[in-house]
N, C-alpha and C positions, 0 to 999 in steps of 0.2 A: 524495592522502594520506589514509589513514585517520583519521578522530575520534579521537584520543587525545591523549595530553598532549603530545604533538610536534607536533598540528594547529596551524596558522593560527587554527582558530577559539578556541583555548583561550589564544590572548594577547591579553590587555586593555592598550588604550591607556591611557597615561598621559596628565595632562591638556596637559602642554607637545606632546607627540607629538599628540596630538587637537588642540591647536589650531595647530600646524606644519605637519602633517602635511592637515589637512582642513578646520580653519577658515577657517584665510589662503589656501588655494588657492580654496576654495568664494566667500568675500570677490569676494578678486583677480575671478574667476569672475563673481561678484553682477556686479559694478563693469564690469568691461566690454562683460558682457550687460547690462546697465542704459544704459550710454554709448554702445553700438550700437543698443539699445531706442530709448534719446532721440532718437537720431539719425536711425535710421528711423522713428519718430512726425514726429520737426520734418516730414522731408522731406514723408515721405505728407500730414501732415495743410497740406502747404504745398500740395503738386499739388491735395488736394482741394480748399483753399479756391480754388487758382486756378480750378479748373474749377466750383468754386460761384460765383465773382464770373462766369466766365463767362454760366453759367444764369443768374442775377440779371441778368447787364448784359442778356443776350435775351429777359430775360421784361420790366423794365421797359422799354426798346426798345417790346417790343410792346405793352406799356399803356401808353404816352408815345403812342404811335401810336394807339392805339385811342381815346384821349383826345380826342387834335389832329382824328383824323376826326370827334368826334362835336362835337367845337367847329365844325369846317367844316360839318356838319350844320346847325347852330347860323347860320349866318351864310348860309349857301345858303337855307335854310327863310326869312330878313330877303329875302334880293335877290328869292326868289320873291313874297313878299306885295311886292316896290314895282313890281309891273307898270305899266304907261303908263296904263292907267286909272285904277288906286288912285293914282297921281301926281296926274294930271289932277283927279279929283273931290278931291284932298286941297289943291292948289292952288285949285280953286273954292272950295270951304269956306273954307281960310284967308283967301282975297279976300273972301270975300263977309261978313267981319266975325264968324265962325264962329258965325252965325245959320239956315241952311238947315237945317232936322233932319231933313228926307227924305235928305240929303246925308250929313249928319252919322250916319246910319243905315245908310247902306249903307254908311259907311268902316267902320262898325264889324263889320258882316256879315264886308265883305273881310278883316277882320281876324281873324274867329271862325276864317277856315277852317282853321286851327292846332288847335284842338281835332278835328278829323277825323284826325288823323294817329297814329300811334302812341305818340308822347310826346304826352300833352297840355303846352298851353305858356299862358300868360299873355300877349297883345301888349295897349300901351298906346302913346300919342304925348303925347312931350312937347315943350314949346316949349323957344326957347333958353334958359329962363332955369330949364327943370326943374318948372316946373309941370304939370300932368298936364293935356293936354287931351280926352282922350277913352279908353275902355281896352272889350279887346272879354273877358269875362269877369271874375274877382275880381283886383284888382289894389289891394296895399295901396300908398297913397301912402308914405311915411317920409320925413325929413330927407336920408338916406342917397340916396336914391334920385334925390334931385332936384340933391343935389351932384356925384354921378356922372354926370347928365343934363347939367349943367351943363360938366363934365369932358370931356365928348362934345361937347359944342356948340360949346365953344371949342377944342379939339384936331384936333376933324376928325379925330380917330381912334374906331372900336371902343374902349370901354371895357368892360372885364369886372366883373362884379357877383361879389363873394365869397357863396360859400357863407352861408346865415343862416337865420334861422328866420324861418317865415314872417306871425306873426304875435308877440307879446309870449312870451318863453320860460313853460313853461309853469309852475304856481305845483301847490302840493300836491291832490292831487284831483281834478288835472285833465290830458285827454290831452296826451302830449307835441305840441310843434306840426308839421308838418312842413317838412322842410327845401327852401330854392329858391337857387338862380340863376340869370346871366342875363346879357344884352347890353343895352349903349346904342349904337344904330347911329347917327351921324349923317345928317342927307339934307342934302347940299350944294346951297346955291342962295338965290335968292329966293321968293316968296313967289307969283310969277309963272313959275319956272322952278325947279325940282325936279328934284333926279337923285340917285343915290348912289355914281357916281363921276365925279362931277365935279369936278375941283380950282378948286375955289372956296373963297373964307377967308369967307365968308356960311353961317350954316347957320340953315337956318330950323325945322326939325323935328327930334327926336331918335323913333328906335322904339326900346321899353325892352320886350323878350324877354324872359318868365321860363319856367324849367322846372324839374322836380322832381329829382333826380339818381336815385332810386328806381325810376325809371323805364329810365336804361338805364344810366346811370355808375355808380351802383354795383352793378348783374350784373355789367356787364363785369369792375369791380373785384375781383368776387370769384370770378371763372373762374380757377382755377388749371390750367396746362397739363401735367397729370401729380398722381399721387396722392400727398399728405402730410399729414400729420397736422398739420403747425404753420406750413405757408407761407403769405403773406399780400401779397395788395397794399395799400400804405397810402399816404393823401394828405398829405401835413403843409403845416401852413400857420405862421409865425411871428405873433402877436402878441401884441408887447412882448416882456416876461420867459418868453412862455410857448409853448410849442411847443403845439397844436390839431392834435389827428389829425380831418379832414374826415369820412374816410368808415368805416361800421360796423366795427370791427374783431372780426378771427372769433374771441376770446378772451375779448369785454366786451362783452355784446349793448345794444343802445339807446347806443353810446359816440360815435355821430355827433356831433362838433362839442360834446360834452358831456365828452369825455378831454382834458384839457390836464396837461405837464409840464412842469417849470421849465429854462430855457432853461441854465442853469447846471448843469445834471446835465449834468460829461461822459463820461459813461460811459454817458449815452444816446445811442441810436443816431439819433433825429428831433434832437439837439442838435447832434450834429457832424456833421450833414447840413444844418442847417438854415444855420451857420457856415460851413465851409468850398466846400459847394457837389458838384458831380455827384462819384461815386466810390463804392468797396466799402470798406463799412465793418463793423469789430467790435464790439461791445458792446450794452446789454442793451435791451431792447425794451420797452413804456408795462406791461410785468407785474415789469419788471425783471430778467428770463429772457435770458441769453445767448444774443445771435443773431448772426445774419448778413445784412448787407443790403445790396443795391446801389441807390442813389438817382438820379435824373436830373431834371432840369428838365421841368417840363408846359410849352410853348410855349406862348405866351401868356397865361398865368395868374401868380399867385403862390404857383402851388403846386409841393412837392416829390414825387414820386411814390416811393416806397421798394417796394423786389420783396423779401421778407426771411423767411428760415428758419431755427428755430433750430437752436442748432449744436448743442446734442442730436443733433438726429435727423441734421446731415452728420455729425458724427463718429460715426452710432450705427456703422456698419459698422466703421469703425476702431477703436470700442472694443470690440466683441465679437474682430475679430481680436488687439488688444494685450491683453486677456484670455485669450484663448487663449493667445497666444503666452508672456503672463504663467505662464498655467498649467503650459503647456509646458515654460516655464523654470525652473518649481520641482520639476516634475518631472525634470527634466533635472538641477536643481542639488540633488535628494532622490538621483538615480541616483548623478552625481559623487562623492557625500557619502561614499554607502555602496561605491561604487568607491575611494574613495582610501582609507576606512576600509581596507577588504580586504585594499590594496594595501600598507598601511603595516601591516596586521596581517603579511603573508605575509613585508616586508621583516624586521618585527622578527622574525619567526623565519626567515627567511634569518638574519639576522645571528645569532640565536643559535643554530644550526643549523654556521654558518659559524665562529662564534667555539667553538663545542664539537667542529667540523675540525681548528679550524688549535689547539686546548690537546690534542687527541688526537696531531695531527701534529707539533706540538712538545713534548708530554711522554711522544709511547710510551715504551714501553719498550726500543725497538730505535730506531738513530737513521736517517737519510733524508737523503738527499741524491740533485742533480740535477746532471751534468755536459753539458753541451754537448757536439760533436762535438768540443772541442780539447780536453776534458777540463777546462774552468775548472770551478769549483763555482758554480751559478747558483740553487742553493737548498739549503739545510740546515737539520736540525729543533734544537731544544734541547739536547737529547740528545745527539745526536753531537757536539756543541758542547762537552757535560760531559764527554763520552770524551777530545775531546783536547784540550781544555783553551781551548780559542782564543774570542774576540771575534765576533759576528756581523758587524762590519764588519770585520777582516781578513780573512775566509773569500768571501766573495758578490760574487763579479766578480773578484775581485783572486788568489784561490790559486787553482791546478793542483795535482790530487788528484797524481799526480807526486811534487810537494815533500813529499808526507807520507807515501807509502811506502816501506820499505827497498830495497834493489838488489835484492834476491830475490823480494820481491813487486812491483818493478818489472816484470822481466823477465816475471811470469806476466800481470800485468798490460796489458802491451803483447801478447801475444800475443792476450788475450781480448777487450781492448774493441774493436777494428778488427771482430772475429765481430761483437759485437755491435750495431753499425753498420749493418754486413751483413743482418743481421734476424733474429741468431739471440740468445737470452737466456742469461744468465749463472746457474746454480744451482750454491748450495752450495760456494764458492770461499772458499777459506782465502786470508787474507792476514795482513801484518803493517803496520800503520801507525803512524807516528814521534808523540807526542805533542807538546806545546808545550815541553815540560819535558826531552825527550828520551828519553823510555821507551819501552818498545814496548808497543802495544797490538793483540795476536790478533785477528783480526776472521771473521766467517761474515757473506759478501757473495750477495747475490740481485737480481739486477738484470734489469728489462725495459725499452721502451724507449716512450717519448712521439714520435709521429709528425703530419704533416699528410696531407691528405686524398690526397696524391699519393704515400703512403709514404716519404717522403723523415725523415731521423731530426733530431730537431728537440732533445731531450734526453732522458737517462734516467731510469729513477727504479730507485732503488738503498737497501737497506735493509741496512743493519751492527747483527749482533750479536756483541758483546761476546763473546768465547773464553774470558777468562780466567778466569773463575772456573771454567768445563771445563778447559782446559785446566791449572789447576792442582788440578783432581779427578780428571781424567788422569793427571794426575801422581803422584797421592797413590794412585792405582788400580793406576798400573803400577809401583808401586814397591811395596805390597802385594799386587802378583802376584807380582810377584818374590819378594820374601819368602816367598808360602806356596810357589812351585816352591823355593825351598831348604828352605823349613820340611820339603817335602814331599821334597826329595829328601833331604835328612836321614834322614825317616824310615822312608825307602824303603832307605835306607845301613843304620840303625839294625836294622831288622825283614828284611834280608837278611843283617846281619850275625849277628842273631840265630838265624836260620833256619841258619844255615852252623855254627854254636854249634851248635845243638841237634843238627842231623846229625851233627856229629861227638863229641858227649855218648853221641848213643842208639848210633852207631858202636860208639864204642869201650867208652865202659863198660857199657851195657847190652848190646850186641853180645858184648863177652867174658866176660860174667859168664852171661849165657844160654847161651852156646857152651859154659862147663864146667861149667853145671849137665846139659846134655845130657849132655856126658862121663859126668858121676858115675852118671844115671841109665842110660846103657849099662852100669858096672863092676855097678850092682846086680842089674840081668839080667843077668847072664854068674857074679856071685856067687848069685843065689839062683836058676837057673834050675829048679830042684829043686820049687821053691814057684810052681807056676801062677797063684794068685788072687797073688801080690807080682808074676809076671812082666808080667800083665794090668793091673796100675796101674801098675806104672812105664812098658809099652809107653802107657798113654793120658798118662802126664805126659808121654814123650819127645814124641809129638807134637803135645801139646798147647803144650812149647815150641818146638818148630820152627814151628807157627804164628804163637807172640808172635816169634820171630826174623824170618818173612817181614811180619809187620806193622811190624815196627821196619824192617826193610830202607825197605817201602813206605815209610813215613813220612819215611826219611831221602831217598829220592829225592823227595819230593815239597819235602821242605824247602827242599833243594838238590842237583839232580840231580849226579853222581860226572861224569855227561859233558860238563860243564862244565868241567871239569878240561883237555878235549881240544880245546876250543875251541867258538864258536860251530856250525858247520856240524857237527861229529860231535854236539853236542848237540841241532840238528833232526831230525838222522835217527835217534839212538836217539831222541827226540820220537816220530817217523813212524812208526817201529818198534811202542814200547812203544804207542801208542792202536792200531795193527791190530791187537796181537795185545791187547790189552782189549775191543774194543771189534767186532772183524769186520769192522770197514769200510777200504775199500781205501784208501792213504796213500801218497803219491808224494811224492818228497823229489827235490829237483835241486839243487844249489849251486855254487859255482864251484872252478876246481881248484884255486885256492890257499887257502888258510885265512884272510879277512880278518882283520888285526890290531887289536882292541879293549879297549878297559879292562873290567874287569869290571862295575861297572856299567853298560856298553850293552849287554854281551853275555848280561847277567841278565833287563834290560827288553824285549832281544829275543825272548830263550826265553819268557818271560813272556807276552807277547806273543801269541805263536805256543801258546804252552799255554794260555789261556785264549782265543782262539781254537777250539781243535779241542774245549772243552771246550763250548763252548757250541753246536758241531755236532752233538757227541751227544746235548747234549739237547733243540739246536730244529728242527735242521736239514732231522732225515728226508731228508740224503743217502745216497748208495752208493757217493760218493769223495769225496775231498780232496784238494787238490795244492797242496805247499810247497816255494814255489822263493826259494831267498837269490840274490843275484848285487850283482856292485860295476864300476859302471862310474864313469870321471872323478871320484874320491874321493867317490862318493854312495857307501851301502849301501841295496838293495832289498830288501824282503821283500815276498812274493806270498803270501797263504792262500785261497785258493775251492775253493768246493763244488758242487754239482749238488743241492743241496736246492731247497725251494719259495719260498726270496725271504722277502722283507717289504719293506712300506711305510717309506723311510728317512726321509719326512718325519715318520711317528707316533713314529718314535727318537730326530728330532731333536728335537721338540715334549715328547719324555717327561725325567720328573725322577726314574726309580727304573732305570735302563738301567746300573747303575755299573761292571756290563764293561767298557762302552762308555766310560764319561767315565775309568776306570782306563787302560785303552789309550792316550786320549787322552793325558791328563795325565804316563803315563810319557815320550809321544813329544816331548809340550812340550817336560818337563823339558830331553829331549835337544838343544831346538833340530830338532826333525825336523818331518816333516809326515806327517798321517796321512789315510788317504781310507779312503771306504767306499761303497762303489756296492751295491745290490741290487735286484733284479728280480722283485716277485711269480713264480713260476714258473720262473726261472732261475735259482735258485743267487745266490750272496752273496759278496762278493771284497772282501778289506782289504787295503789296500797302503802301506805305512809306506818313507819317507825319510829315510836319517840320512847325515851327513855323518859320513865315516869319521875325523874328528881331532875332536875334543872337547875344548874347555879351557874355556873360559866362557861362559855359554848366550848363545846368541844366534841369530836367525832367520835361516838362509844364504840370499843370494842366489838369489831366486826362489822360494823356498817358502814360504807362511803356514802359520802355526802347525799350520794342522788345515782337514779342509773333509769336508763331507758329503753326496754326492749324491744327489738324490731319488730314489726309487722306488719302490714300490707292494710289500703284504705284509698277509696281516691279522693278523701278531702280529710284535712287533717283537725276539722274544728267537729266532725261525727264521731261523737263521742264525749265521754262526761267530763274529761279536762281538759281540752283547750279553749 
């Protein structure tokens, strides 16, 4: 549809219709792309963390592992220094009051060989009671060390040494200390007989292992298997109130055993790991940064090992796609927006489009109706509602057009609508239909018909115009035709009557007063024949009135021809007569044997007729005959006038407004009740043929004849020929 005030584009929404129409769907919309949004976040960001607690439970696994091996490292590197010799000389030593220092020199040798190795380590020996008896490098004594020594000597178990610094922590100014741990291995036995797996409740020696974790526990710790930016393996150790992350975390450099948090943050992740024990857990990490971590026990230690990523970066992928998808969705619900704008624009001018249909189809000016194939009324306009007066609900399902026409238009009625079933259309049918009130109302019906795709007739559509007011300008039309055919046949009476008057005026008194002036001017030539120049003027008055006598004659036959007198038929043929010998052209007269019986007025309009015919041969005709034939068959009278002239064009005579031969002819043969025809033929000659019904009493149109008719035909002047 074009851009104009009819567009779509030129209706502006109101704000009720903009928020019906486009808010609350867009909303509605928002809301359950939101509620499917959330729900496909929960789920996704569920699989991910399951398959992150996955990753977590396999990476600490493998650093629980990596751990435990390097603890057995730990305890392999103890069994290998208590060989049967280092036993042997470490039982002489202690027997021999531990006074041998040649002795006491090689245990310490055998002890050194730990620094050859790739972790360097610390070995000392202590007795049962944690006193340090001999140590093969720097080995600080402490309190701590000799209660664990002790812890070892009477358990007859490995005891493990926590994480510590290795000398007094360190003070301002000064380098941080380094970090150690370590084993108290007992040696089971006496003091005579030494082993380290002997199940004996005697122990006579403890070996006290230190090593630096710098060395290889925390690389390992911080081999991440795969690239990220925020993954971390971390140690956590409890004590007291406070969580101690062990080893260097990759966010807080120098945080070895120097980060502690309060055991009571539960929203930290080393709190409810350190509480509840192995498991994947949420919440925020020693920066306070939402993570994610899975925790598991270090086997024999009191430490918690955490595998832990923040959840940034697992959800970074889901939040660039819920981004998108966000974007997507505004774009989508930007698209919607202006789609249901559109939409509600196009409807509000559907509707007003629709609502200026259905005030068109209810207030035309002609009224509408729909019948089904039984004929019920299954739609009607206002209109025709106002014609007959009725209720839209008594009319619409409930009436058959039937009940509201008369028997007359019944009958034509039942004849046409079955055609039109058929598949043929109804044009220009008069009818009459009954009112509510019982009046008749004229109707002009045009009807075509509504079908389905199979051509099967499904209803019609039908349009009624209103007659009456034609029909009672018909009226008033044919009732002043009437009038002027009397006005005019009056004056046709009148000016015939006249004419018949003055013929017999210029007859008789001018006639005999002329006749014996001629007389008297004979007596005077015959009295003064004597007098030449008298006898030469009265001969040029004699004939000068014998000429006014033959114009007075003329005149009187013209007025009203004398052969009239003898009837119709002796009056065409002196007609036929008198224009051959006027005129030269050849005139054939035929009639019938008996004298048809007529009033004087038909037998006047006849001659008339027929002379103003032959008048207009001579002067358009350019023929070389004429033939006039009367004849009366079955109470018709015929008259026949053609020529052999050159024709004319009878549509340019009938189109013409100055032809009054023509419309005089006519309008006589009205008068009569007759019918009048005119046929011509460029080139062929021209033929008028008039109909009258031989009895005449009050005008009226006989059976089978209209008024008058005019047949086409070709001519290039329209007065060539015998009637115009």
């Amino acid at each position: 549809m074009h851009n104009s005030i009819f567009s779509p584009d030129r209706v502006r929404l109101t704000w009720r219709d903009f928020l019906s129409a486009v808010l609350l769907p867009c909303l509605i919309l928002s809301l359950a792309v939101l509620g499917l949004g959330l729900y496909g976040y929960g789920t996704t960001r569920n699989i991910i963390y399951k398959n992150a607690a996955s990753d977590l439970r396999a990476i600490a696994r493998l650093k629980t592992s990596q751990i435990e091996h390097w603890l057995t490292d730990q305890s392999d590197i103890a069994h290998m220094m208590a060989a049967p010799d280092f036993l042997h000389d470490l039982q002489t030593w202690l027997a021999g009051g531990q006074r041998d220092e040649s002795l006491k020199q090689r245990l310490i040798d055998h002890l050194s060989i730990s620094d050859t190795l790739a972790e360097p380590r610390s070995i000392a020996l202590r007795d049962s009671a944690g006193e340090l008896l001999l140590a093969a490098g720097t080995m600080a004594d402490s309190p701590a060390a000799q209660r664990l020594a002790r812890q070892a000597a009477s358990s007859g178990k490995i005891v493990f040494e926590p994480l510590h610094f290795a000398n007094a922590p360190a003070v301002q100014g000064r380098a941080r200390p380094p970090i150690e741990t370590g084993y108290f291995i007992p040696l089971r036995g006496t003091e005579d007989n030494l082993d380290l797996d002997r199940n004996s409740t005697a122990t006579a020696t403890v070996i006290h292992m230190r090593t630096r974790p710098e060395y290889r526990l925390y690389p390992l710790l911080q081999i991440w298997p795969g690239s990220s930016p925020s993954a971390e393996t971390i140690l956590l150790h409890r004590a007291g109130e406070h969580v101690i992350y062990l080893n260097p975390l990759r966010h807080l450099p120098n945080s070895a055993l120097h980060t502690q948090r309060p055991l009571a943050d539960n929203a930290l992740i080393g709190s409810q790991a350190l509480i509840r024990g192995e498991g994947f857990f949420e919440g925020n990490d020693y920066r306070g940064i939402a993570s994610l971590a899975y925790v598991l026990p270090v086997a024999g230690t009191p430490w918690m090992l955490a595998a832990k990523i923040d959840r940034t970066e697992v959800l970074h992928d889901l939040r660039i796609l819920i981004g998108s998808m966000a974007l997507l969705c505004c774009l989508l619900l930007a698209a919607c927006a202006y789609w249901l704008t559109r939409h509600k624009q196009r409807e509000l001018h559907l509707n007003h489009l629709l609502a200026e249909y259905d005030d068109l189809y209810q207030n035309a000016p002609c009224g509408y109706h729909s019948l089904d194939k039984n004929g019920i009324i299954r739609r009607i306009n206002q209109t025709e509602l106002n014609m007959l007066g009725y209720q839209r609900e008594e009319v619409i399902g409930k009436m058959n057009v039937r009940q509201i026409l008369t028997p007359a238009s019944l009958r034509i009625f039942q004849h046409n609508f079955p055609r039109q079933i058929g598949g043929k259309e109804i044009q220009d049918l008069e009818l009459e239909m009954i009112r509510k009130d019982g009046s008749i109302l004229p109707v002009l019906i045009n009807a075509s018909s509504i079908r389905d795709r199979k051509g099967n007739f499904l209803m019609s559509r039908t349009t009624i115009n209103d007659l009456s007011t034609r029909k009672a300008i018909e009226a008033q039309l044919l009732e002043s035709r009437e009038q002027l055919h009397e006005l005019a046949r009056h004056n046709d009476s009148i000016r015939e009557t006249e004419r018949k008057h003055m013929a017999r005026e210029l007859h008789d008194e001018f006639g005999q007063m002329l006749t014996l002036l001629k007389m008297h001017i004979s007596l005077l030539q015959v009295q003064f024949d004597t007098l030449p120049d008298l006898v030469d003027k009265t001969e040029e008055m004699r004939v000068l009135v014998e000429r006014i006598i033959s114009m007075i004659r003329n005149m009187t036959s013209n007025l009203r021809p004398a052969a009239l007198d003898l009837g119709i038929a002796g009056a065409l043929e002196w007609l036929a007569a008198d224009f051959a010998r006027n005129t030269g052209l050849t005139c054939n007269y035929s009639g019938p044997d008996q004298e048809p019986r007529l009033d004087e007025p038909t037998a006047t309009a006849i001659f008339r007729i027929a002379q103003e015919s032959l008048t207009n041969v001579a002067r358009h005709a350019d023929a070389s005959r004429v033939n006039i034939r009367l004849n009366q068959d079955h109470g018709i009278l015929r008259l026949t006038v053609n020529d052999n002239g050159r024709g004319f064009d009878v549509n340019q005579v009938a189109a013409g407004r100055k032809n009054f031969g023509l419309l005089g002819m006519q309008e006589r043969i009205s008068m009569l009740d007759g019918r009048f025809h005119l046929s011509s033929t460029p080139g062929q000659g021209t033929r008028i043929d008039i109909e009258l019904p031989l009895t005449v009493s009050t005008p009226s149109t006989p059976p089978g004849f209209p008024a008058h008719s005019v047949h086409p035909a070709h001519s290039a002047h329209p007065e060539h020929s015998v009637s115009p």
